[in-house]
N, C-alpha and C positions, 0 to 999 in steps of 0.2 A: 495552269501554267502554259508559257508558250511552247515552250520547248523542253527538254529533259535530255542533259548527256554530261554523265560521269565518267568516262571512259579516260581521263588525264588525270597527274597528279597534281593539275590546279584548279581542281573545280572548284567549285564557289563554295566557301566550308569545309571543303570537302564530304556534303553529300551531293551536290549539283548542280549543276547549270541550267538555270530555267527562265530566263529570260536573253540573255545574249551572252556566248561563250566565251571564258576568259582570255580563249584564246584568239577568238575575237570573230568568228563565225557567228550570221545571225540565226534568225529563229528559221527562216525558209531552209538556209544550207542542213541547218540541224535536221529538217524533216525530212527533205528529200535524201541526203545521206544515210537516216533511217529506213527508209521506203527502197532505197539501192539494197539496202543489203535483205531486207523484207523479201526484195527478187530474188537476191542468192538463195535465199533459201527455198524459195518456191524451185529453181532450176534444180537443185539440189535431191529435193524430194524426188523429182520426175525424174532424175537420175538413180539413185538408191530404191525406188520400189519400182521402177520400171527396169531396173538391173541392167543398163546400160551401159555399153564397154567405154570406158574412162579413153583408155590408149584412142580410141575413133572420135573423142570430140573435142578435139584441138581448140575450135573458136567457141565453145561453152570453159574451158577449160580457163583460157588464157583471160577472156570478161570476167569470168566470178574471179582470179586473181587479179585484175587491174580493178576490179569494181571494192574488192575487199582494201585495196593498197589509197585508192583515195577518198576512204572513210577514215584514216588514219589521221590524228590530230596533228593540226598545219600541215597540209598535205593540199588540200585541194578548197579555196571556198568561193569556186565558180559555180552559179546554180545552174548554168544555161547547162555548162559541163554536164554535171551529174543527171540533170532531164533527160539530156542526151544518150548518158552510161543506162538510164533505167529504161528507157523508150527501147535500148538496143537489147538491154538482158529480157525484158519482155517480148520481145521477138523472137530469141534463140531459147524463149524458156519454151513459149506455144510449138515453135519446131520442132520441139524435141518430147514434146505433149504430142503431138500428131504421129508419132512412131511406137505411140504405146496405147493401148486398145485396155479398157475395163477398171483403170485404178484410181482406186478412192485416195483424191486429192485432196489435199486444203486449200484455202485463203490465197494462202501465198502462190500457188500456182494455179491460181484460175482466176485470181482479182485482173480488174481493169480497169484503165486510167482513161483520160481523152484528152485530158490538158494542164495545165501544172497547177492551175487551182485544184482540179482532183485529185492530183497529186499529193497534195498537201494533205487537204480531210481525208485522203487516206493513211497515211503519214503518222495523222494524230490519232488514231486506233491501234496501229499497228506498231509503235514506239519501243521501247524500252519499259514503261509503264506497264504494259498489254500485262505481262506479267504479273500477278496478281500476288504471289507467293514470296516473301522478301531472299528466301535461303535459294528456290530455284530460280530465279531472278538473278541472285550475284553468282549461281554457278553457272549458269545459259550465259551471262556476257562474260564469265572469267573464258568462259572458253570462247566465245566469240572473238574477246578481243587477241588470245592467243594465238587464235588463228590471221588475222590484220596481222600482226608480224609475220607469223610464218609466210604468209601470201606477198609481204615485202621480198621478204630473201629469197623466195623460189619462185618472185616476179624478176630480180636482177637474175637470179639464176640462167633463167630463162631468154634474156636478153645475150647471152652468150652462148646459147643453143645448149643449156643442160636442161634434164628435164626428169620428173620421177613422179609415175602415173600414179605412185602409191600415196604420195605425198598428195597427188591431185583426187584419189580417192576414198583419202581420211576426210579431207575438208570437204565434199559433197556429204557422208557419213554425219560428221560432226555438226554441221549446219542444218542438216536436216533432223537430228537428234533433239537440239532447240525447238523443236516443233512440237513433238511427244508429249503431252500432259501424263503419259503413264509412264514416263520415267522416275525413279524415287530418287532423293537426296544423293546417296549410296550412288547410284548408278550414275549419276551428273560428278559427280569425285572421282570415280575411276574415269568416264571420258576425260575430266582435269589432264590427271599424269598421263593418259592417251596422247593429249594434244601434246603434252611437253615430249613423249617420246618422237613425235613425228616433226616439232618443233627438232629437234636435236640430228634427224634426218633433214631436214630442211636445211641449217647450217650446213652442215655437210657436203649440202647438192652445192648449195655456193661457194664453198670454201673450195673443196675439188674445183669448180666451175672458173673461179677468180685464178687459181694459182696455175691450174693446166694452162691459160690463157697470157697472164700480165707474170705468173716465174710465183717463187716464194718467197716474199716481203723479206727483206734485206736492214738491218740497220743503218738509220740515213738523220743526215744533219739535215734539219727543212729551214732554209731561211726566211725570216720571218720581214725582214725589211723589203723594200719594193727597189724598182729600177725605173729606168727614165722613159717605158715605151706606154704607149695607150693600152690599155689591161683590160680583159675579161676574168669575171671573178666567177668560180666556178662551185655552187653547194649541191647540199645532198648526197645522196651514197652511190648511184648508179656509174658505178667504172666504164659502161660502153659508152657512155657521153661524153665522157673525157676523153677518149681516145679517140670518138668522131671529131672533137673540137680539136685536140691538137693537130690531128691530121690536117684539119680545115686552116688551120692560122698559121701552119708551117711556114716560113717565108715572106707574110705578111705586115711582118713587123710590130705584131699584136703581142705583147705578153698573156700566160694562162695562168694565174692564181686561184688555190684551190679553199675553200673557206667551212670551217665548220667539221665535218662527218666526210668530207672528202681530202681531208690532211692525209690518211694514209694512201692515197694512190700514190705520193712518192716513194714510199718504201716497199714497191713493185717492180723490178728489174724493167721489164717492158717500157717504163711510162721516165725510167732515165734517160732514153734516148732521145726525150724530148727538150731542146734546146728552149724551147719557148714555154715550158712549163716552171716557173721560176720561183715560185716561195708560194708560202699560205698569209693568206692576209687575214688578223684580225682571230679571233678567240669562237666562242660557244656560241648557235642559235641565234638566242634571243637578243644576245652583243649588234644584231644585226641596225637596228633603230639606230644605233650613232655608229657604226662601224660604215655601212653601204653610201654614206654622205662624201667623206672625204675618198669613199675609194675610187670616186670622180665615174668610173667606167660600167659596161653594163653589165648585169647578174644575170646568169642563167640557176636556176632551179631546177634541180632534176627529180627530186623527191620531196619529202616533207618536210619543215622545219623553217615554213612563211610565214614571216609576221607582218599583218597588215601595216603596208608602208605609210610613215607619216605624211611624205608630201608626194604630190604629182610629179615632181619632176624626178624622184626617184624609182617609184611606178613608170613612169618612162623609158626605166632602165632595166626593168625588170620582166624577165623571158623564162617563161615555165616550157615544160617542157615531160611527155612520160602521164604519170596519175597526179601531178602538180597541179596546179592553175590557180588562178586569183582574177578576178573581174578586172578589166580593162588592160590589163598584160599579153603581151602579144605570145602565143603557145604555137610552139613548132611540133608538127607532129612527125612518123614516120612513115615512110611507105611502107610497100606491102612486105620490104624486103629487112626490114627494121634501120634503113638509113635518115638519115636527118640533115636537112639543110640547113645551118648553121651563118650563112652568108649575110643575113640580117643583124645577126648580132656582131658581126665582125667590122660590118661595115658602119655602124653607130660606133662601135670602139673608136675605128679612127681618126675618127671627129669628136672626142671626148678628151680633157689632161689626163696624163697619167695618173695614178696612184698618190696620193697624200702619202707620208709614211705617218706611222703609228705606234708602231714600238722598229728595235732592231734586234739581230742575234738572231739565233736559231734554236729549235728544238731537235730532239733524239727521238726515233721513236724507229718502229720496223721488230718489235719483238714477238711476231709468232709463233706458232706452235713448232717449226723447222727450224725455226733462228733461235728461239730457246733449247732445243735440242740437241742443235748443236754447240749450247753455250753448258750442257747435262754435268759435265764434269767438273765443272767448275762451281756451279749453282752449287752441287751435292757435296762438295768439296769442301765450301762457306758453308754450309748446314752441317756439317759434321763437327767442324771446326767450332762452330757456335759463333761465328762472324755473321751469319745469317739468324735470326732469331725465329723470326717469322714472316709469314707472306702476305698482305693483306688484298684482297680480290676489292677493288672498286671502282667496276666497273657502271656501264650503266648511263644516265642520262642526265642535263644538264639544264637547270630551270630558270625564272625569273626570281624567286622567290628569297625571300633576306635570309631566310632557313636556311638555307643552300652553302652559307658562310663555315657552315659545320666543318663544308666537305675539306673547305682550304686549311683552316683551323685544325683540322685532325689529323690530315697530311703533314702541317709544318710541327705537330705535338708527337707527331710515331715516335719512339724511341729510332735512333739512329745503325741502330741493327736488325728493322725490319727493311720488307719492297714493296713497294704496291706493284700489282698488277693490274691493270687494267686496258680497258675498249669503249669507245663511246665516246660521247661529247661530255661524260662526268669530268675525261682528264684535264679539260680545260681548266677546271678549278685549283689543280697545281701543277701543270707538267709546264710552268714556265718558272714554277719554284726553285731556288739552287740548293735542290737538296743533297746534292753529292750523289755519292757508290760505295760499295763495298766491294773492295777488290776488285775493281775496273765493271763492276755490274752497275749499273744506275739505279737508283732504287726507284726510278719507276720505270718502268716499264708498258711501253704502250705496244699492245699486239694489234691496234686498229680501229676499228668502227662496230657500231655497237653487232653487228651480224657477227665480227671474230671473237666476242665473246666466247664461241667455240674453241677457239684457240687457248684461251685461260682453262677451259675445260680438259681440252687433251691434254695441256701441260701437268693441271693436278692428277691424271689419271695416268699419268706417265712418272709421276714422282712417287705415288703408290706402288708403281708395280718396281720404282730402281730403290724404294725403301723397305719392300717386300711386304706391305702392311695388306691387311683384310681388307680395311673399311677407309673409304676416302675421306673420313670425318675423323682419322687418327692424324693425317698432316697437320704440321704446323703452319696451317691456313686459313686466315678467317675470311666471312664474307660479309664485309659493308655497301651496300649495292644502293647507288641513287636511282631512282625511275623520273621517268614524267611521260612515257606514251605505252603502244600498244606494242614494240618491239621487244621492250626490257618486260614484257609480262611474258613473252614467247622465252626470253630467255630465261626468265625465272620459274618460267613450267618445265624447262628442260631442265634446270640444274637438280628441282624436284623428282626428277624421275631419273638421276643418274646418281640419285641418292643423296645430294649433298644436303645436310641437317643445321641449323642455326644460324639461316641469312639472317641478318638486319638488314631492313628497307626505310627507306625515308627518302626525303623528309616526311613524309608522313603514311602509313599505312594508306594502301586504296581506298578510294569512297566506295567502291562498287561491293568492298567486300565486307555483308551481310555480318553481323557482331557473331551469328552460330558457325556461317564460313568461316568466319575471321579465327573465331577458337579451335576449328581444327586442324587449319594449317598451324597454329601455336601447337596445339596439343599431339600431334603429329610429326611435325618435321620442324620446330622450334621455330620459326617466322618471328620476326622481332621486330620494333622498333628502333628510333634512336634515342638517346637519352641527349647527357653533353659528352662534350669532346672528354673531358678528364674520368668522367666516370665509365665511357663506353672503351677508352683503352688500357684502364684497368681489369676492366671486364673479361677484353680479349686478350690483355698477356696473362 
C-alpha cells in the first residue's frame, strides 16, 4: 500500500487509509508526517536514557510539541513544511546525542536522511505498520495519538507563556516507551490511563493559562449574522491569534469573525473589548467548502481543521499560520518573540466585499466550569426538584459523515427535562436548535472548545462532591461523546482515568482500536457504541 493512517474517525472503513486520506492528505504528507514523529521519538529516547533535565531544553521541548501538533488530522498538508520540521528535529535530536557519551540507541535516533526521496523510503519502514503485533500496535498509537492532543493544548498553553516540564517529561517517557519491544500488553494499558492523567494536567495548564489571561468565560449572545465592513474570518483554537489580529485591525475598518472551534473566544471578558470582533460566521469544520465562498474575505487558520479548498480563488484567501499549513497558502510565522505580522491579511481584506450573510440571530454559549458555579444553586435546586432529570455530556467533535445526523436527532428526541453539556465543534449539530430551558438554564449548554472539555469535567466533580456521592458514575449523567481526531482521544484518556465508566462513542468506535483492545475498554470501563436515537435514550433514562 502507499500509505497507512488510521488515526481519524473517517478512515476509509474504518480500518484505513492506504492510498490518499479521506481527509484528503496524499501519500507523501502521510509518510513524511510518519517519519516527523519517527524523529520525536528518536529525541525522546536520547532524552529519557541519557536522563536529560526537561526544564534546560526549551527548543527540543517546544519542536516535539509543534512537531506532535502538526501530525494532527487537517492540521497541516504542506510537505515542504514538515521536511523542514523533520530536517530541524534531526538537528536538535544529533545535539542532544553529542551530550551524552555510551547509550545504546535505536533507529530512530541515529537514522539519516539526505533528501526527501530518503525521506520517504524511510518513512515506509518506519510507519505505523513497523508494528508487527496487532494488540501492541493499537495500544502504541492510542497512546501516541493521546499525546497529539495533549501536545495541542500545552502547545496553546504555551503560546501564552504557561508551561509544565512534567507534562513535557511524560511525553519524551511516553514516546519513547513506543520503542520498547519488551513492554507487555499490561504495561501499554497502564501507560493508556498514564497518558489520560497527564492529558488531564494538560487541560489544566490551558485552562489556568486561557482564563489568568482573556478572564473566565462569561455567558454571551454571539451574533450570527454579519455587517457591512470587509471581514477576516478567523478558525482554529489558538486564542493568542485572535488577540494579535484584533489588536492589528483596531481602527482599520476590517471586521473579525470567528468560525468553527474559535466561537468561544467571545465568551472571554478580554476579547469584549474588542469593537471589531463582531459575530461567528457560519457552523462546523467541514461546513467550510460552501461556508468560505460567500464569506467573500480572507481566512486565517490557526490550528487544524483544513479542508482542502475547492477552488484557487479561495486558496487565495486562505492564510495558515502556527502547526497549520496547506500548499500554496501564504503562512505567517512568528518571531523569536512569538508576535506575528498580520498586515497581509488585512490589507487583502480591504479589497475584498464584505460578508455574504447566511443565517441570522444568535447563539448562547460561555458556560464554564466558574459560570456554571456560579449558576450551583440553581442547577441543584432543578435536580432536587426533578425539573432537571438528567445531564447528558456531548461533547467532542464534529464530522463529514450522514451518521452524524444522530447527533441532531437525539438532541431534538432528549426528553425535555434533560441538558446537554457540552464543548467542541460536536455543538454545532444543535446549539442553533430552539430547544428552550429549564428554569432560565438553556438546556445546552456550551463550556467551549473541544480543550474545555475540562470544564464539563470539574462541573461533574463538583456535582459529586454538592450531592455527597462516592463515585462519579452515581450522577445523573450520561456520556454520548462524538470523536473525529486526536484531541477528543486525549479527552477520552482523561475522562478514563478520572474514573468516569460507560462513554458511548461514535459514530463509530476507532479503527485503530485492535478487537482485544477494543474488549477491554468494554470490559473495563464499559466504552460503547451508538445504536439509534430511540433505543440509545431509552437506554440512558
Amino acid at each position: 500500500m502507499s500509505m497507512f493512517c488510521y488515526q481519524c474517525q473517517e478512515t476509509a472503513k474504518n480500518t484505513g487509509c492506504t492510498i490518499k486520506g479521506v481527509c484528503g492528505k496524499n501519500e507523501e504528507v502521510a509518510k513524511l508526517q510518519d517519519l516527523l514523529i519517527y524523529s520525536c521519538k528518536g529525541i525522546s529516547e536520547i532524552v529519557i536514557k541519557g536522563a536529560l533535565q526537561v526544564e534546560n531544553l526549551n527548543e527540543a521541548n517546544h519542536q516535539v510539541l509543534k512537531s506532535l501538533f502538526i501530525t494532527i488530522t487537517n492540521a497541516n498538508f504542506d510537505e515542504n513544511a514538515i521536511e523542514k520540521q523533520i530536517q530541524k528535529n534531526i538537528q536538535i535530536r544529533d545535539g542532544l546525542k553529542a551530550k551524552t557519551n555510551g547509550l545504546h540507541l535505536s533507529d530512530a535516533a541515529t537514522f539519516t536522511v539526505s533528501d526527501r526521496d530518503a525521506m520517504l523510503e524511510k518513512a515506509s519502514v518506519v510507519g505505523i505498520l513497523a508494528t508487527e503485533n496487532e494488540d501492541v500496535r493499537s495500544l502504541r498509537e492510542l497512546v501516541i495519538y493521546g499525546l497529539k492532543g495533549m501536545a495541542a493544548y500545552t502547545h496553546h498553553a504555551l503560546n501564552i507563556g504557561k508551561e509544565n516540564h512534567e507534562i513535557n517529561k511524560f511525553i519524551y517517557e511516553a514516546l519513547c516507551a513506543t520503542l520498547d519491544d519488551s513492554l507487555s500488553v499490561n504495561d501499554l494499558v497502564a501507560l493508556t490511563l498514564k497518558t489520560g492523567e497527564f492529558g488531564v494536567a494538560a487541560m489544566a495548564l490551558l485552562d489556568g493559562a486561557n482564563t489568568s489571561k482573556y478572564g473566565n468565560p462569561e455567558i454571551t449572545n454571539v451574533n450570527i449574522g454579519v455587517q457591512k465592513n470587509p471581514a477576516i474570518l478567523i478558525s482554529g483554537h489558538d486564542l493568542t491569534d485572535l488577540e494579535q489580529l484584533l489588536e492589528q485591525t483596531k481602527g482599520t475598518g476590517v471586521d473579525i469573525y470567528t468560525h468553527s472551534e474559535m466561537l468561544p473566544a467571545h465568551y472571554y471578558p478580554l476579547f469584549k473589548k474588542y469593537d471589531n470582533l463582531v459575530g461567528n460566521y457560519g457552523g462546523s469544520w467541514w461546513r467550510q467548502v460552501d461556508e468560505f465562498g460567500p464569506f467573500n474575505g480572507p481566512i486565517l487558520f490557526t490550528t487544524n481543521c483544513i479542508v482542502p479548498p475547492r477552488t484557487e480563488e479561495i486558496r487565495n484567501r486562505i492564510f495558515t499560520t502556527g502547526a497549520a499549513g496547506f500548499p500554496g497558502c501564504n503562512h505567517i510565522s512568528a518571531d523569536e518573540n512569538g508576535n506575528k505580522d498580520f498586515s497581509s491579511v488585512i490589507e487583502l481584506a480591504k479589497g475584498l466585499p464584505s460578508p455574504t450573510e447566511i443565517e441570522t440571530g444568535s447563539i448562547v454559549g460561555g458556560f464554564a466550569h466558574e459560570q456554571v458555579f456560579a449558576l450551583a444553586d440553581k442547577v441543584v435546586d432543578a435536580v432536587k426538584s426533578g425539573a432537571i432529570k438528567k445531564f447528558f455530556v456531548m461533547a467532542g467533535c464534529d464530522g463529514r459523515m450522514k451518521s452524524r445526523e444522530y447527533y441532531t436527532e437525539f438532541a431534538e428526541k432528549l426528553p425535555k427535562d434533560t441538558v446537554i453539556l457540552t464543548a467542541g465543534c460536536a455543538k454545532y449539530r444543535y446549539n442553533k436548535l430552539p430547544l428552550g430551558d429549564i428554569g432560565g438554564i438553556p438546556r445546552v449548554l456550551d463550556a467551549g472548545q473541544c480543550n474545555d472539555s475540562y470544564s464539563l469535567a470539574l462541573i461533574a466533580l463538583k456535582l459529586k462532591e454538592v450531592f455527597a456521592l462516592d463515585d462519579i458514575n452515581e450522577l445523573p449523567i450520561a456520556f454520548n461523546i462524538a470523536w473525529y481526531e486526536q484531541k477528543a482521544v486525549i479527552v477520552l484518556l482523561a475522562l478514563l482515568y478520572l474514573g468516569v465508566k460507560n462513554i458511548h462513542l461514535g459514530p463509530t468506535l476507532p479503527g485503530f482500536l485492535s478487537p482485544n483492545v477494543a474488549n477491554v475498554l468494554v470490559e473495563n470501563f464499559g466504552i460503547a457504541g451508538i445504536g439509534t436515537v430511540e433505543e440509545d435514550i431509552k437506554l440512558f433514562m
